[in-house]
C-alpha positions in Angstrom: 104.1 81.5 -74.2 102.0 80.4 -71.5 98.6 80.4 -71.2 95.5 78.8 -68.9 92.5 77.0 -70.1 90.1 75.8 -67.0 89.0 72.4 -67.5 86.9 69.3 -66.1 90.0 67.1 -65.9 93.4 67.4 -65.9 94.6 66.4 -69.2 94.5 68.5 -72.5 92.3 65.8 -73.6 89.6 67.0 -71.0 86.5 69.2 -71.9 87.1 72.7 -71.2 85.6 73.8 -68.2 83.0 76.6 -68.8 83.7 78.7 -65.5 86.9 79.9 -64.7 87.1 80.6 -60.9 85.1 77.6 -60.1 86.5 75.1 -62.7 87.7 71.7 -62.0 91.4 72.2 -62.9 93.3 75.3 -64.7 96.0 74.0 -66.8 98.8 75.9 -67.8 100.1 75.1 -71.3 103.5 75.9 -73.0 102.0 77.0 -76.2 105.3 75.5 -78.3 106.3 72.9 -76.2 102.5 71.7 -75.0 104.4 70.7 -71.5 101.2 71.4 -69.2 100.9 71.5 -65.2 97.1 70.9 -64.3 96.5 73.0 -61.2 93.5 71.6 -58.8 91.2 74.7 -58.1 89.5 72.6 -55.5 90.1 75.1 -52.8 88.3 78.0 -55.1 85.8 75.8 -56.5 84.2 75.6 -53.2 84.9 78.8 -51.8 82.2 80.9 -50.1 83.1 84.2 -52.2 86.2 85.0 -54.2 86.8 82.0 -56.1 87.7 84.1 -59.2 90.0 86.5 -57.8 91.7 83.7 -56.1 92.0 81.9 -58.9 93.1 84.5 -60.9 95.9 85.1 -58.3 97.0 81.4 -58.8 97.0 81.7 -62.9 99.6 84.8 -62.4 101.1 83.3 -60.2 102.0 80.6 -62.6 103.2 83.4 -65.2 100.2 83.0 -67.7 99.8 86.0 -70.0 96.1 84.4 -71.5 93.2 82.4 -70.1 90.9 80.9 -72.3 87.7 79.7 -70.2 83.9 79.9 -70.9 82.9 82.5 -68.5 84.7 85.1 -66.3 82.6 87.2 -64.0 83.9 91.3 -63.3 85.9 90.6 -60.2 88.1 88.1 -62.0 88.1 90.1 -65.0 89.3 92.9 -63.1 92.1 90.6 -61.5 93.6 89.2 -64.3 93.3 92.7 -66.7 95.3 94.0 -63.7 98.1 91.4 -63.9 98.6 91.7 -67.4 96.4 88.8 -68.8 94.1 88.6 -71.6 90.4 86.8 -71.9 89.0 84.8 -74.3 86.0 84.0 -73.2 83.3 81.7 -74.5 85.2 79.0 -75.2 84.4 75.3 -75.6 85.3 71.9 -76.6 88.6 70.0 -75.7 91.4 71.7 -73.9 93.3 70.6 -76.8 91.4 71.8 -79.7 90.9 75.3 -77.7 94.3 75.8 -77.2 94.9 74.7 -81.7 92.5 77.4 -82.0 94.1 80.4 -79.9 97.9 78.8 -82.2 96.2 80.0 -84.9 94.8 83.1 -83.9 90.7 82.2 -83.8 90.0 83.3 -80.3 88.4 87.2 -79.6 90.1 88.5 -76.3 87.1 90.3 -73.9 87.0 93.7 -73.5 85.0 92.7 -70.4 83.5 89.9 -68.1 80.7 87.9 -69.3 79.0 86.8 -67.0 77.2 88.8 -63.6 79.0 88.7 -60.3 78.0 86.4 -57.1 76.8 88.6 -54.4 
């Protein structure tokens, strides 16, 4: 399975990054295999508006089915419950350690965003 985790850097050793449309880097993880591509969310970390919808394009775009990430606001939400993906929000620690914990099934998935749009 694949899944995201946003992150500060762009190993698995890296602290998680605590907002997803406007993180660092999103790695995609092979949950079996741990093979990882970190994806630079440069463009959307500094975009005017839309950084988590965009985002949330490029995660399905990579064929995620979870993201794990501190904070997701309602238009991201909306994005990724659209294209099939599950949250876990409030996540934090290592990229590493969060993804041990969703292997053995300690992560909540949202029923919702957490955190207010940016109007």
């Amino acid at each position: 399975m694949k899944i995201a985790v946003t992150s500060q850097g762009d190993t698995l050793d890296s602290q998680l990054d605590p907002r997803f449309g406007r993180a660092a880097y999103i790695i995609v993880v092979d949950t079996e295999t741990l093979e990882f591509e970190a994806l630079d969310n440069d463009k959307n970390k500094n975009a005017f508006k839309g950084a988590g919808i965009q985002a949330a394009a490029m995660v399905s775009d990579k064929e995620a089915e979870v993201l794990l990430t501190g904070f997701c606001g309602p238009n991201a939400f909306k994005t990724l419950e659209t294209a099939g993906l599950k949250v876990a929000n409030d996540q934090t620690g290592r990229v590493i350690d969060v993804i041990q914990k969703f292997k053995q099934g300690n992560v909540i998935f949202a029923d919702g965003a957490n955190k207010d749009g940016h109007w």
